[in-house]
C-alpha positions as CSV (number, residue, x, y, z in Angstrom):
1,X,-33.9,6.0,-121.9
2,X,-32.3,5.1,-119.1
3,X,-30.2,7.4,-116.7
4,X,-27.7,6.1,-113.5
5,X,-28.8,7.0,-110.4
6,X,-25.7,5.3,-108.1
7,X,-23.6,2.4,-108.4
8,X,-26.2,-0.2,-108.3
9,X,-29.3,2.0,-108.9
10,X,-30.8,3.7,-112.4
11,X,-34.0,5.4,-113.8
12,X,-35.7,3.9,-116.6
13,X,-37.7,6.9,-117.8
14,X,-39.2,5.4,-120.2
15,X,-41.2,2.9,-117.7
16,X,-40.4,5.6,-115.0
17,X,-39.3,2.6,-112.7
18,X,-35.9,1.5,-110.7
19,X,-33.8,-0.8,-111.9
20,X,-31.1,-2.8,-110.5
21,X,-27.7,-1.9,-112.9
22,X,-25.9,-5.7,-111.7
23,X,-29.4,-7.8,-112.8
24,X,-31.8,-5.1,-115.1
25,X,-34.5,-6.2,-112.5
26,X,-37.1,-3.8,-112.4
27,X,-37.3,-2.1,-108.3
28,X,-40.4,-0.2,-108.1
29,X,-42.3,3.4,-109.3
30,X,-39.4,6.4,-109.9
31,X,-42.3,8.6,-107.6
32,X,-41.3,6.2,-105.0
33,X,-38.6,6.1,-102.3
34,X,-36.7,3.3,-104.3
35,X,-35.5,1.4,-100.9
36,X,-39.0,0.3,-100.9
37,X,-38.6,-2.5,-103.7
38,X,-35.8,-3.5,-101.9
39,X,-35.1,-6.4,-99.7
40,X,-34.0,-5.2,-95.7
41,X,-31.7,-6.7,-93.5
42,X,-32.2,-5.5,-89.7
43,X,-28.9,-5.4,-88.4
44,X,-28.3,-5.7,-84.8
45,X,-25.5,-3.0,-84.4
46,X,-23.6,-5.0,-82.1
47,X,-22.7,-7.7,-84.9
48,X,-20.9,-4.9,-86.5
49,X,-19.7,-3.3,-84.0
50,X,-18.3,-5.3,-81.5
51,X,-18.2,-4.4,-77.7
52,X,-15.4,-3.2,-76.8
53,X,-15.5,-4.4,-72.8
54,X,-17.4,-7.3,-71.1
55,X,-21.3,-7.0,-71.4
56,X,-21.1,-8.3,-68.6
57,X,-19.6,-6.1,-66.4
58,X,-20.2,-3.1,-68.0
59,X,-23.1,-1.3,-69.1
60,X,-21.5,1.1,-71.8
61,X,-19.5,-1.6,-73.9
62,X,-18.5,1.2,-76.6
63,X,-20.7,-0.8,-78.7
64,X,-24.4,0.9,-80.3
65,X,-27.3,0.4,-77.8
66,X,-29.9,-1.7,-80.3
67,X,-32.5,0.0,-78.2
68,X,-31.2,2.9,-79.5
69,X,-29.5,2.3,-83.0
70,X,-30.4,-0.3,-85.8
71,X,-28.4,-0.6,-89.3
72,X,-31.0,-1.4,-92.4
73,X,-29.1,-3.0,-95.2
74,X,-30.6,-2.6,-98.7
75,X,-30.4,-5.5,-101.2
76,X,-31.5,-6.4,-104.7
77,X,-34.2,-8.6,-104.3
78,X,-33.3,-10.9,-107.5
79,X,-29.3,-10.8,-107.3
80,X,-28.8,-9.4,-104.0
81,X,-26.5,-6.8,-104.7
82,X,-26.3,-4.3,-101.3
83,X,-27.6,-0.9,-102.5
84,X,-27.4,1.1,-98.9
85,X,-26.9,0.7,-95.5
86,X,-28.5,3.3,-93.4
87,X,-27.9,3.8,-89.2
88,X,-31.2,4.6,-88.2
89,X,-33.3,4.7,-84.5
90,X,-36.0,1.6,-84.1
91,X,-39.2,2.7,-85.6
92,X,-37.7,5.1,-87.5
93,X,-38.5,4.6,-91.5
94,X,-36.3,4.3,-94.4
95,X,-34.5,7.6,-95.3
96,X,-36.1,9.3,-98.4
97,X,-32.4,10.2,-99.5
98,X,-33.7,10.2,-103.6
99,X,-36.6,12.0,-105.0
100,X,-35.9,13.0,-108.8
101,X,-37.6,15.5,-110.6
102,X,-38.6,12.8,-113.4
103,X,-40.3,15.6,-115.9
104,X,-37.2,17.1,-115.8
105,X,-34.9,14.3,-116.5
106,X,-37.3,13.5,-119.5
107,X,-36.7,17.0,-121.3
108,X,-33.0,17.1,-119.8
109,X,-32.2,13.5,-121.2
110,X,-34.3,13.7,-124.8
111,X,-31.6,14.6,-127.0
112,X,-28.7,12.7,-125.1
113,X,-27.4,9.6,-125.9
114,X,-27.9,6.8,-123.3
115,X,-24.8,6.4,-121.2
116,X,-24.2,2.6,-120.8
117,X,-21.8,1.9,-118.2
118,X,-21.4,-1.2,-116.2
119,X,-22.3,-1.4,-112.4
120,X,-19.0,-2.0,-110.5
121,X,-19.2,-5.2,-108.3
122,X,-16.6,-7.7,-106.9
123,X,-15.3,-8.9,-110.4
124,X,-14.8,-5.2,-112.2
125,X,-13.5,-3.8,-109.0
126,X,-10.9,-6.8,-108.3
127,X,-9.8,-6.1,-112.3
128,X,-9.2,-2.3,-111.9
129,X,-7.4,-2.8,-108.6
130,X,-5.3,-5.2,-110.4
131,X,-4.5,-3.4,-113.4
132,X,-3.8,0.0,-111.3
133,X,-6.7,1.8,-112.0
134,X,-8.9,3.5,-109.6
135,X,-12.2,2.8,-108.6
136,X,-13.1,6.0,-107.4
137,X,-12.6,9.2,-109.8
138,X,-9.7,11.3,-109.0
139,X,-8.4,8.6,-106.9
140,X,-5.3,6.7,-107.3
141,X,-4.3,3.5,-105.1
């Protein structure tokens, strides 16, 4: 059986593994922090956000200090869909912002019926915005 976590990410509980809902491919242990079978991308903060004044001139540019601030981006590593993106300080590790109770997904998930839903990426989302429909439930564009 397999359960939807997020957008991107689900639960095999079967295997008790991560999956990737664009590619099936297979993360890493359920027990785990899933970012783990992820690729990162260290972001310096300053390509994102751009500083505002000179560098130069200035030693506050409005812009996050990488000394003090680096953004982690989380990808697929076989079809490199982006899962997360985290602001964290250097040093600091991945967020643990999952940890299921996997026993009691098992018993809670026995007598359900699979729900089989595809992930939302760049083609589905383009169609719904097209056809008026919204991406995000309860929301209308």
């Amino acid at each position: 059986m397999k359960v939807l976590v997020t957008e991107y990410l689900r639960i095999n509980l079967d295997s008790e593994m991560y999956e990737c809902r664009r590619c099936d491919h297979v993360l890493i242990s359920a027990r785990e922090n899933y970012k783990r079978g992820l690729r990162v991308y260290d972001r310096d903060p300053r390509e994102i956000h751009k500083p505002l004044v000179d560098p130069k001139m200035y030693a506050r540019t409005y812009s996050p200090d990488p000394l003090w601030c680096r953004i982690l981006e989380y990808y697929c590593p076989n079809c490199g869909t982006m899962f997360e993106a985290e602001y964290l300080p250097p040093g600091h590790p991945p967020l643990h912002d999952i940890e299921l109770d996997i026993d009691a997904l098992k018993l809670q998930w026995k007598d359900r019926p699979e729900v089989k839903e595809p992930a939302i990426g760049p083609d589905l989302a383009l169609e719904k915005v097209k056809s008026g429909r919204s991406l995000h439930a309860g929301h209308k564009h």
